[in-house]
C-alpha positions in Angstrom: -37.6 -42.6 7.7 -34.5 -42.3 9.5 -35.5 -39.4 11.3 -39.0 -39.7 12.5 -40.1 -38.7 15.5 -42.9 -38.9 18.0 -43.6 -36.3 20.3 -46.3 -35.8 23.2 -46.9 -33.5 25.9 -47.8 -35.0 29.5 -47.2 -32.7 32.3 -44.9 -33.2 35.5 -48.1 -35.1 37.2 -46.9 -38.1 35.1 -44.2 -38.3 37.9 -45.6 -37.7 41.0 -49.1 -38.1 42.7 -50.4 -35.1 43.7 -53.2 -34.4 46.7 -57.1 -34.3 45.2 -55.5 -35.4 42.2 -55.7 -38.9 41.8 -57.5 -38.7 38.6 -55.7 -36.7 36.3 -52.6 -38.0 37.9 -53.7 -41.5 37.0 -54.3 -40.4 33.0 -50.7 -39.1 33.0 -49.2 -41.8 34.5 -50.9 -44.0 31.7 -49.9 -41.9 29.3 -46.3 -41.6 30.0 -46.0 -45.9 30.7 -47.5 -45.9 26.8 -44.8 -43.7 25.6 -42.1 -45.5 27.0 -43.6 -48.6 26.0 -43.7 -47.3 22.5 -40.6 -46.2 22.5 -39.0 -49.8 22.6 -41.6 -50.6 20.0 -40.8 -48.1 18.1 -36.6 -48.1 17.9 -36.3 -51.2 15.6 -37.8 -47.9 12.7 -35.6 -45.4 14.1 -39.1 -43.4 15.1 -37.6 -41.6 18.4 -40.1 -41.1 21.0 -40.8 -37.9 23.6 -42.8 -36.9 26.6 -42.4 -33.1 27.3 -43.4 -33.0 30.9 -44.7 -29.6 32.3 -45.3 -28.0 35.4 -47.4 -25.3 36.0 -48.4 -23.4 32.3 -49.8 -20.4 32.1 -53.2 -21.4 30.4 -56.8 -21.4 30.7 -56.9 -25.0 32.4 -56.9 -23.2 35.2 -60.0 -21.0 34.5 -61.6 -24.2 36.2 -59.5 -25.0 38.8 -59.3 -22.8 42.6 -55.8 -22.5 42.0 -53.7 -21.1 39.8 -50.1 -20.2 39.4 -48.4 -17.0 41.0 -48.0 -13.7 39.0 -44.9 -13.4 38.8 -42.8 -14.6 35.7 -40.9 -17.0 37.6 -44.0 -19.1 39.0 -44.7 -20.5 35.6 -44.3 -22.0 32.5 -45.0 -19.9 29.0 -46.3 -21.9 25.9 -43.6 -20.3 24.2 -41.5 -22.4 26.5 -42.8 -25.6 25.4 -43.3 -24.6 21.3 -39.2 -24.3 22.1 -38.3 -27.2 23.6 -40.3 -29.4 20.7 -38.1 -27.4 18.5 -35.2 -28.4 19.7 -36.2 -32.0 20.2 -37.3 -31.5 16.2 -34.1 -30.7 15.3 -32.0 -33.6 17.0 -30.6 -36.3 14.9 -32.2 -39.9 15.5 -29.1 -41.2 16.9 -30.1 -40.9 20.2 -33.2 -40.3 21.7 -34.3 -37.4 24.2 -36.7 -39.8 26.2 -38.3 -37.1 28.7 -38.0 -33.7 28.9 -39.7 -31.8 31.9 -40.0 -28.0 32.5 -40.7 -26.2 35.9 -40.7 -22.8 36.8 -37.7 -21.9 38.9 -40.3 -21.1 41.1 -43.6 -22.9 42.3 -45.8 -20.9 43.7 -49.4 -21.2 43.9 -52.4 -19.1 44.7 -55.6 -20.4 46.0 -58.3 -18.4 44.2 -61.5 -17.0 46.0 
């Protein structure tokens, strides 16, 4: 159809490296390289193609982790944020394509956990 659209979330590790991440960094790197390689696959269909890139959400994946991000609103990112912003990109018309979106919080802070 003449508006189709794909749309996946990465996270802001797709576009830079981060320290004792070399792992996960690595999948989001591959992920992202697919997408834009889809994308030029996938414009002869007028199928427009999104990463949504994060940084830090406030979630459970870091239940896990020994960080986490600050308290305070501004040190991270609400689902809510992101539900919006593949809202929006659901309501463009296919005439030109939002290739990457990322989010970050308008500040990073982070807090070691003990």
């Amino acid at each position: 159809t003449d508006n189709s659209k794909i749309i996946a979330i990465g996270s802001e590790a797709s576009i830079n490296g981060a320290k004792k991440g070399t792992l996960y960094c690595a999948t989001k790197f591959a992920i992202r390289g697919f997408l834009q390689s889809l994308r030029t696959e996938c414009n002869q269909s007028k199928t427009a193609v999104t990463i949504v890139n994060p940084g830090l959400v406030k979630t459970e994946f870091f239940d896990v982790l020994h960080f986490e991000p600050g308290d305070a609103e501004e040190n991270y990112i609400k689902t809510e944020q992101i539900a919006k912003t593949v809202a929006f990109i659901l309501e463009m018309e296919n005439n030109c394509v939002l290739e990457e979106i990322t989010l970050q919080p308008m500040k990073k802070v982070i807090k070691r956990k003990k």
